[in-house]
C-alpha positions as CSV (number, residue, x, y, z in Angstrom):
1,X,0.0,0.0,0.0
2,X,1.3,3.6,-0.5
3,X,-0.4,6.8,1.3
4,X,0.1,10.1,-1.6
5,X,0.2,13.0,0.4
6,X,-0.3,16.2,-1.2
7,X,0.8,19.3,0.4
8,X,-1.2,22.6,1.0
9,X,-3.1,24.8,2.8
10,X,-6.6,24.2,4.3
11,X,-9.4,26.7,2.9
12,X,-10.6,28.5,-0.4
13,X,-8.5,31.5,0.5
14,X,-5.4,29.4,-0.6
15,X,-7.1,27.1,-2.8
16,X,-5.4,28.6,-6.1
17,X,-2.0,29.5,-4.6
18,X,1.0,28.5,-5.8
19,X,1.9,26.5,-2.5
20,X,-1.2,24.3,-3.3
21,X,-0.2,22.3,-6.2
22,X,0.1,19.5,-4.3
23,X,-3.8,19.2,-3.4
24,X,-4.3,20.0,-7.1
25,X,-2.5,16.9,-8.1
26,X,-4.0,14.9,-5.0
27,X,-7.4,16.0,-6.3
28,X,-6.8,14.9,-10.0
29,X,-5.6,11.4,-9.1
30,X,-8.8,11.2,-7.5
31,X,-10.8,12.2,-9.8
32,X,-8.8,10.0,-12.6
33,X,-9.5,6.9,-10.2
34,X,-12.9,7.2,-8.7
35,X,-11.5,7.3,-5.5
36,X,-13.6,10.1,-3.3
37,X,-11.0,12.0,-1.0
38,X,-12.7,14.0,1.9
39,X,-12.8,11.7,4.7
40,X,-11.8,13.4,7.5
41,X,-9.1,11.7,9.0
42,X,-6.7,12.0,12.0
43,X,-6.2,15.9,10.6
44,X,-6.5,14.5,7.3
45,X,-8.8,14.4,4.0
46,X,-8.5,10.7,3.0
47,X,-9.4,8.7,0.6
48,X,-8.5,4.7,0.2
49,X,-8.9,2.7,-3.6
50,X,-6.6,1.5,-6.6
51,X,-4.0,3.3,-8.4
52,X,-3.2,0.9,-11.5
53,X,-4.2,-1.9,-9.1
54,X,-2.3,-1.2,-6.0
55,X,-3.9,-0.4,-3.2
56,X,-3.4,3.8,-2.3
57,X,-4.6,6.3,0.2
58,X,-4.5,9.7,-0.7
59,X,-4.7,12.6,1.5
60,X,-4.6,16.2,2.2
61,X,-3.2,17.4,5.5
62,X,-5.2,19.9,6.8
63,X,-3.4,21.8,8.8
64,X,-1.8,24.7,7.7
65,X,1.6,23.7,5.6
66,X,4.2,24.4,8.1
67,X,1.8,22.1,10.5
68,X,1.9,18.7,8.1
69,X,4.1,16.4,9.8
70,X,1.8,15.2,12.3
71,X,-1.2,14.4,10.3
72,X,1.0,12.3,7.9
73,X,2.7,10.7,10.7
74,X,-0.7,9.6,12.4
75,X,-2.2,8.3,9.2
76,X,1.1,6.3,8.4
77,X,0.9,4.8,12.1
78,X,-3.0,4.4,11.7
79,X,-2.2,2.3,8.2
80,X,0.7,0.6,9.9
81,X,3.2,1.3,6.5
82,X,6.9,2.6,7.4
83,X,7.7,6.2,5.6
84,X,9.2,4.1,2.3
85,X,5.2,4.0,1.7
86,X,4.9,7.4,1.6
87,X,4.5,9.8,-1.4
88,X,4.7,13.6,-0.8
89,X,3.8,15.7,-3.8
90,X,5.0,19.5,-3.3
91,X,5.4,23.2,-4.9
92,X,9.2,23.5,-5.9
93,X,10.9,27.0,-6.6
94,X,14.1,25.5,-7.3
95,X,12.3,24.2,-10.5
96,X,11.3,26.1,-13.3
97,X,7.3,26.3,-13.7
98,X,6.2,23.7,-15.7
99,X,9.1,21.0,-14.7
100,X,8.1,17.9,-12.9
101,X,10.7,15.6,-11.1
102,X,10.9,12.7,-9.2
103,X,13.1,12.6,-5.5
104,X,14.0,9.7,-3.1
105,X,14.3,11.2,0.2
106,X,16.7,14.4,0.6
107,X,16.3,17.3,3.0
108,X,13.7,19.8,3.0
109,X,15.6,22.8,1.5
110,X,13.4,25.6,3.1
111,X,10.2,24.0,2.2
112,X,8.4,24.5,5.4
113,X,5.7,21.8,4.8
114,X,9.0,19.0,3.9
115,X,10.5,20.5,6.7
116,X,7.8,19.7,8.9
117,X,7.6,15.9,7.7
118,X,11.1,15.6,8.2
119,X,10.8,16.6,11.4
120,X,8.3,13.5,12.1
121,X,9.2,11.2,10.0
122,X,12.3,11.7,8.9
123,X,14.3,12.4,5.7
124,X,13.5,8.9,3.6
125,X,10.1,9.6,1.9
126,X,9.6,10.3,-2.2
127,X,8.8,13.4,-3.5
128,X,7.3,14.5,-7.0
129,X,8.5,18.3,-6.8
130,X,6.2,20.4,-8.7
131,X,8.0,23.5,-10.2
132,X,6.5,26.9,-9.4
133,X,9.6,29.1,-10.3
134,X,11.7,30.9,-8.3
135,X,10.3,34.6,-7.4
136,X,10.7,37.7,-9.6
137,X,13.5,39.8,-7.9
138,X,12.4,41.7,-5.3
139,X,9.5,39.2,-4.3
140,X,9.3,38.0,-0.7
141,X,9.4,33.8,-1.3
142,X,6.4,33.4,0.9
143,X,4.3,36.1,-0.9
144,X,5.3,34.0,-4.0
145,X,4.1,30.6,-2.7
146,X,1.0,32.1,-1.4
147,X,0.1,34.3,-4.2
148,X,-1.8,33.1,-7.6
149,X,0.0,31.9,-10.9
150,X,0.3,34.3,-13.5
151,X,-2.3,34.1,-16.7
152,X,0.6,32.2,-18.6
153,X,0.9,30.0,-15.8
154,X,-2.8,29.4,-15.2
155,X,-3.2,28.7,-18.4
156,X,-0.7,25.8,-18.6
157,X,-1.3,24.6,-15.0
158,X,-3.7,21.7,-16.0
159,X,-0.6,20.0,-18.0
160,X,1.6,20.7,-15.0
161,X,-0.9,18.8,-12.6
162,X,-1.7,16.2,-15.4
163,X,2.2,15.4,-15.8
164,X,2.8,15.3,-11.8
165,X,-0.2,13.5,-11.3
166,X,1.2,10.9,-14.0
167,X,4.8,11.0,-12.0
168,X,2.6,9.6,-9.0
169,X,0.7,6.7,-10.9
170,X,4.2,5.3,-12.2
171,X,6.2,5.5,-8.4
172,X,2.8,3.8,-7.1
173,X,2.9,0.8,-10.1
174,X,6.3,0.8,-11.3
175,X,8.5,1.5,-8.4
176,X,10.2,5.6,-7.3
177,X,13.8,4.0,-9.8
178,X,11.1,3.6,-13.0
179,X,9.7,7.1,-12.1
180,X,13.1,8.9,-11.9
181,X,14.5,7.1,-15.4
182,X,11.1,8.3,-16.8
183,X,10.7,12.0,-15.2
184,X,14.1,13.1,-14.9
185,X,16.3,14.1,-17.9
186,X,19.8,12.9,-17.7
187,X,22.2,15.8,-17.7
188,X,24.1,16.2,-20.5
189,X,27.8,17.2,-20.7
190,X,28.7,20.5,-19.8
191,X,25.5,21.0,-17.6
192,X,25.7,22.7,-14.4
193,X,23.4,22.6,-11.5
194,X,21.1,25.3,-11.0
195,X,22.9,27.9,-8.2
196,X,22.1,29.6,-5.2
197,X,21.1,28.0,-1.7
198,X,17.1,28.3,-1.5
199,X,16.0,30.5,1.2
200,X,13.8,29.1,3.8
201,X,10.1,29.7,3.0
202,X,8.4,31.5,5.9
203,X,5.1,31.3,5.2
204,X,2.7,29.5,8.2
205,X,-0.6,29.3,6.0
């Protein structure tokens, strides 16, 4: 069994913010397997069915992001799965909007909501990171997380959340080593990683 957790903040006033792609890719694999999601759960919006035949919870923490550790520790004691069952699907600035990629385990780099988790759980849990974009200079990072996507952006969201929301189906049937050869691009000769040290988000809702 594998509990997806995707990370947000409760309530429509963040419902469209950039820090809540996670629930948008949460909701969509729902809605793509008929599996209803708003059981309320331990702090949680749950819902249990099939993901390409294996069993999968998904949830929603739903307390504010910098609060998520707990509810996703309680569920994963509740189910009785160790944290290599868990999925965490998350807003990425360190990725360009409109990149997807796949992650086994790491630190939290200044994400307050994978800070959180690594608090509780530890550091060993996959990620699909979901790239937002860094902030336009001059921009506060957690005024960027919490504001709305740009009209390009908006407009090209739905594929973003289609292609993460595709990145969880093959961790879930093929295993998080499948998902990283299909999701990541190798890097080519001469590449260099992006720079800079992310600062720590600091937004609480």
């Amino acid at each position: 069994m594998r509990l997806v957790v995707g990370l947000g903040n409760p309530g429509k006033r963040y419902a469209a913010t950039r820090h809540n792609v996670g629930f948008r890719v949460v909701e969509l694999l729902a809605q793509r397997w008929g599996i209803p999601a708003d059981q309320a759960q331990l702090g949680n919006l749950v819902g249990h069915g099939a993901i390409r035949h294996e069993r999968t919870a998904l949830a929603r923490p739903q307390q504010y992001m910098n609060c998520s550790g707990q509810p996703v520790a309680s569920l994963l004691g509740y189910y009785k799965l160790g944290v290599e069952a868990l999925v965490v699907v998350h807003d990425e600035v360190e990725l360009p909007f409109g990149q997807v990629r796949v992650k086994a385990g790491g630190g939290h780099g200044g994400h307050n909501g994978l800070r959180d988790l690594v608090k509780h759980l530890g550091a060993d849990f996959d990620r699909v990171r979901v790239g937002i974009g860094r902030p336009p200079e001059g921009w506060d990072t957690a005024d960027y997380v919490l504001g709305r996507f740009s009209e390009p952006e908006a407009a090209a969201l739905d594929g973003l959340v289609e292609t993460a929301a595709d990145a969880v189906e093959e961790i879930v049937s093929a295993g998080t080593p499948a998902a990283i050869e299909r999701f990541n691009p190798r890097p080519t000769p001469g590449d260099r990683p992006a720079g800079g040290a992310r600062g720590g988000l600091s937004a609480t809702r």
